[in-house]
N, C-alpha and C positions, 0 to 999 in steps of 0.2 A: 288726478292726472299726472301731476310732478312725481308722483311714487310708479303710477301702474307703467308709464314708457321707457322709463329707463329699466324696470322690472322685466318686461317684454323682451324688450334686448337683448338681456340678461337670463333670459330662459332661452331664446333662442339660439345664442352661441351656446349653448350646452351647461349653463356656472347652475348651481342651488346658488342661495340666498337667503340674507337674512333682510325683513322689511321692518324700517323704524321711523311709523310716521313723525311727525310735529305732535308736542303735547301741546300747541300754541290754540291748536284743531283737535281736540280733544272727540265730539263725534265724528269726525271723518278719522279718527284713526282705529277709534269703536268699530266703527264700519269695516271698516280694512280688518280688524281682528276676527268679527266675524262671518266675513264671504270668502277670502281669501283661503282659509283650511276647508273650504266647502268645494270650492275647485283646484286645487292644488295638492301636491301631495306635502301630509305638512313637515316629513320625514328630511323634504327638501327646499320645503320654502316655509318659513316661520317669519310672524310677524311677532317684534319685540316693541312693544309699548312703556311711554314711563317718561322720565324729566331729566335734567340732569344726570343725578344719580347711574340712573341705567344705561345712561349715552355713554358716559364716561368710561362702565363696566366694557363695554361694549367695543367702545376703543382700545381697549386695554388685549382686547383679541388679534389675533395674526389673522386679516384677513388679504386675497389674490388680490383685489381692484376695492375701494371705496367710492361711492356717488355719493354728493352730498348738493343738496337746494336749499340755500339759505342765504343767511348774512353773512358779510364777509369776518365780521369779531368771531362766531361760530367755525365759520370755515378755515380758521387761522391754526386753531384747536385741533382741529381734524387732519391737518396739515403734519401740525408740528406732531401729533399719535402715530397718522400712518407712518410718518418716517423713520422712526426707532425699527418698523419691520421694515422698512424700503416697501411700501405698499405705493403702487399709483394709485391715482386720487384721478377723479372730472369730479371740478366744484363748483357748480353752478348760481353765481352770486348776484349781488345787485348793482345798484350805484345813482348816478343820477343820470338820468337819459334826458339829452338833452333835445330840444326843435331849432331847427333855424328855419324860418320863414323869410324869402325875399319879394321885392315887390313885383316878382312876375308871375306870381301866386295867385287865384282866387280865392281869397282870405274868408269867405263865407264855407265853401269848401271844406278849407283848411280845418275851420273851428268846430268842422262835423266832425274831422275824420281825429284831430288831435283831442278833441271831448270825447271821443267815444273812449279812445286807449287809455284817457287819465280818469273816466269817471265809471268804466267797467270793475265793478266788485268793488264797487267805494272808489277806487286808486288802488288797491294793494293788490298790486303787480309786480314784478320783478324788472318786465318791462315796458312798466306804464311811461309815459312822457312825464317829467319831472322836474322841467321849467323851459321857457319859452325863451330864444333869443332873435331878436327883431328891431325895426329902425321905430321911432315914435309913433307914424302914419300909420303902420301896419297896426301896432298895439292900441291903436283905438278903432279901426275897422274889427280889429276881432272879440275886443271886449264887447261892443253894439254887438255882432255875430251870434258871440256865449247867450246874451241874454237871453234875444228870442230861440236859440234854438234847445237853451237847456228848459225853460217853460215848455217848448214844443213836446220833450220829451220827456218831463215828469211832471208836468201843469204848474199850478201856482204854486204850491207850494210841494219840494219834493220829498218832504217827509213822507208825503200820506201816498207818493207813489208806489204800488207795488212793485215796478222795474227798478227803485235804488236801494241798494246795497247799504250793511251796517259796518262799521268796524268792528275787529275780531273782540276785540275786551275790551276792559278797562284801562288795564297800564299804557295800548296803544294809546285809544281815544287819547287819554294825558299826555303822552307825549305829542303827540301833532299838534296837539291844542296847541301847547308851550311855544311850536314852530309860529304861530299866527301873532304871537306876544310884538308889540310894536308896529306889525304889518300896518300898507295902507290897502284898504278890501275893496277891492273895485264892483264886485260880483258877490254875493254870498257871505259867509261868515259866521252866521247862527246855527248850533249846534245843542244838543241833549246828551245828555252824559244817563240819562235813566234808559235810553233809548239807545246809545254808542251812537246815534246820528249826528252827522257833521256835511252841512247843507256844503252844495257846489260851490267851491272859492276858487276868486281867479284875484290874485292882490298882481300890484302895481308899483312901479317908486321902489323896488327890491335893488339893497347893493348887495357888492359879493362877498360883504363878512355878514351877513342875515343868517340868522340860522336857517330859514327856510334855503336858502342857496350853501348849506356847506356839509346836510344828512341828507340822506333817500329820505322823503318826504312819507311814501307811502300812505296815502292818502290822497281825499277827492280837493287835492287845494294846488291850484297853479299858477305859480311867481310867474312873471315877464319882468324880465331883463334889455333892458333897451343899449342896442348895440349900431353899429354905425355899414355896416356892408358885414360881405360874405366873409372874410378876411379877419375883420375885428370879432367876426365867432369863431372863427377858425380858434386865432388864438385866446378867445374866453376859455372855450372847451379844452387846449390840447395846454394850459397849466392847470386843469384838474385831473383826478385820476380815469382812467379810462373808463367809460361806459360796456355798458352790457348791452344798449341799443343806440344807436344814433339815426335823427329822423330828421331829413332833411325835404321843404316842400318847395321846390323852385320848377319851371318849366326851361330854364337855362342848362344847358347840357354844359356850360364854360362851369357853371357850380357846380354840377353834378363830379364834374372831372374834381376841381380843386379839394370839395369834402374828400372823395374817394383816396385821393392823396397823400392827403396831409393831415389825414382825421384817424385815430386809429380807436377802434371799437368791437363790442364782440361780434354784434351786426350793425348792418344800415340800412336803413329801409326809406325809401325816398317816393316821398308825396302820398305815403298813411301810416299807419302807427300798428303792431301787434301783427299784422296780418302773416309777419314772417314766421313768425310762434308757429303756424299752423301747415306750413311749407314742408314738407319729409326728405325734399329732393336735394337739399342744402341744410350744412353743420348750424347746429342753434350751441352758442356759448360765449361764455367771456373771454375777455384779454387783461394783465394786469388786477389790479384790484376788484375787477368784476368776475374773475374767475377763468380757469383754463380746464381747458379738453371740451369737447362737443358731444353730442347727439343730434338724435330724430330721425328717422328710416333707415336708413343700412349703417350710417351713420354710428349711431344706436350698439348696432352690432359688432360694429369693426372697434368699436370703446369697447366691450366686455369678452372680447377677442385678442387673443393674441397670433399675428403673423408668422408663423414658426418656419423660415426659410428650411428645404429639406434636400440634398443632392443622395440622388443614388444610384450607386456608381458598378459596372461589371469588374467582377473578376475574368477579366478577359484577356489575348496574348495581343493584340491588338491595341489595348488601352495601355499596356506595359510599352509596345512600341516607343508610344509617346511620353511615357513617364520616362524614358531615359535623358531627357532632357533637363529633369529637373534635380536629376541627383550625381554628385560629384563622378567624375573628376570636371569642373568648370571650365570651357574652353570658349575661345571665340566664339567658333564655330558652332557652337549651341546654342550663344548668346544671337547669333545672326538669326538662327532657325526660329528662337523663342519670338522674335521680334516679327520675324514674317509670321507665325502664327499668328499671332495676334495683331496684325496690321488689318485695318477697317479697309476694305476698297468701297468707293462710289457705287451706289446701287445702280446696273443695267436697266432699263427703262424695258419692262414688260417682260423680264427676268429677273423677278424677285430675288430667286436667294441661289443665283451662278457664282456672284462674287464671293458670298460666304465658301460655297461647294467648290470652287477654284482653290480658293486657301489650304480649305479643310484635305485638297488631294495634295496638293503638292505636298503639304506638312507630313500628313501621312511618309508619302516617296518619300521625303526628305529621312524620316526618322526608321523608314525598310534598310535604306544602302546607309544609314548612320549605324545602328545595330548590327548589320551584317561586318561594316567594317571593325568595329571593335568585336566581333565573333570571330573575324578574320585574327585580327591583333593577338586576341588572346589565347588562337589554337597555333599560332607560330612563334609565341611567349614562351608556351610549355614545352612546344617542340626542342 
């Protein structure tokens, strides 16, 4: 889905294309290689498969526009390629997407709607929730919360669940593991490395040099961070780098304003998690280190488009009238004229456009008996 929407978009403003899945998803890119020239013409839309290597080849082309979905080390590269052509770039990256939960929250609620966005496809999301920021009270109504309701949803044990998710490989698995090193586990923490499974973690006691509080996490494991008001998350979050999502769950319209504020993010989504992902009607992207330019519905389109401003103008004796004003000899008296042309008048209430049509005649007049007199001038010059 990260390939086919910006693709869409991309066909629909008129561009060919070149499509280059992840080799991270080696059959979803299989896939993409074989449906794709099945409906497309492949004269103008080619899928290019491969690892480095061919990414790099790849960059090394003059292309109109680049889309890129990934990590930001990645999208640095793709950055620094397109610019030698002055290529635009929408680079659609991660980061760590933060929660703030306050106490006027129904914290059982809460721990459905921020479980579902962190424990969907394991965690590896872009914009899964990615650590929790809360007063002490909260983070133990919501750790009780996790228990029963992640049993609810993959029973006792959620390996043997068919609704959870695996991690992509191995090198991931390893690294998330590495993130868990010293954690205190409040929830979960056993894992399989023959399996890539890594059971629902919710740790606890997190400072903010953890490593689990200083990567995207990406993964089904989520820190809480104990924080003191709306205020003291404000600034946890705004001396980190900017998120790609910020999820705030308060029923306070005074927090609702403050995050909106003084928080800056690709999105916000306030009181659940992901659901904006799915929204067409409103830009999906990052700010800062999460990445810049948008998509998603027209959105989409107006990214693999360019606005080409177009005036077209008569050769007409009429529109000459008025060019005489703007070419030498420079006088007052033209400079008066220029200026009432283009003076705004107050709109007439239930006469839309008199005020304009008022200007538009006088200018007119002004520039007949302006032309007539220099026609004058110049037939008693030669005289």
């Amino acid at each position: 889905m990260l390939v086919l929407i910006p693709l869409a978009g991309a066909i629909a403003a008129g561009n060919v294309a070149v499509i280059k899945p992840s080799e991270v998803a080696p059959h979803t890119a299989e896939l993409l290689q074989e449906l794709i020239p099945k409906y497309l013409d492949q004269e103008f839309y080619k899928v290019y498969c491969g690892g480095i290597p061919e990414t790099t080849s790849l960059l090394e082309q003059r292309f109109d526009y680049i889309f890129y979905t990934g990590n930001c080390q990645v999208g640095k590269i793709i950055h620094t390629a397109a610019a030698k052509h002055l290529t635009p770039v929408t680079l659609e990256m991660g980061g760590k997407c933060p929660v703030f939960i306050d106490q006027t929250a129904d914290v059982e609620m809460v721990a459905r709607r921020v479980l579902f966005g962190r424990l969907l496809n394991a965690g590896q999301s872009c914009i899964a929730p990615d650590y929790i920021l809360c007063d002490k009270l909260t983070e133990q109504k919501f750790v009780s919360a996790a228990k029963k309701i992640i049993k609810e949803w993959y029973g006792e044990n959620a390996k043997d669940s068919p609704c959870y998710g695996r991690i992509i490989n191995e090198r991931h698995f390893n690294r998330i593991i590495k993130l868990l090193e010293g954690a205190k586990i409040a929830i979960g923490g056993s894992h399989d490395i023959n399996d890539l499974y890594i059971e629902p973690t919710i740790v606890t006691d997190v400072t903010p040099t953890h490593p689990l509080m200083q990567e995207e996490i990406f993964g089904p494991i989520l820190p809480i961070f104990i924080v003191d008001n709306a205020s003291s998350a404000i600034d946890f979050i705004n001396k980190r780098e900017k998120p790609l999502a910020l999820y705030l769950f308060s029923t306070s319209k005074t927090t609702h304003a403050l995050f909106l504020e003084y928080t800056s993010s690709g999105n916000m989504l306030i009181n659940d998690t992901l659901m904006h992902f799915s929204c067409d009607t409103i830009p999906f992207g990052g700010v800062g280190n999460s990445g810049m330019g948008g998509y998603h519905g027209k959105y989409t389109f107006d990214t693999f488009s360019h606005p080409k401003g177009t005036i077209i103008k008569k050769l007409d004796k009429v529109g000459e009238l008025i060019n005489i004003l703007r070419v030498p000899p420079y006088t007052d008296q033209k400079l008066n004229l220029i200026n009432m042309f283009t003076m705004k008048l107050p709109p007439i209430p239930g006469l839309k456009h008199l005020s304009t049509l008022v200007v538009f005649s006088v200018g007119m007049f002004a520039s007949l008996i302006l032309n007539r007199g220099y026609n004058y001038w110049g037939a008693h010059k030669d005289a």
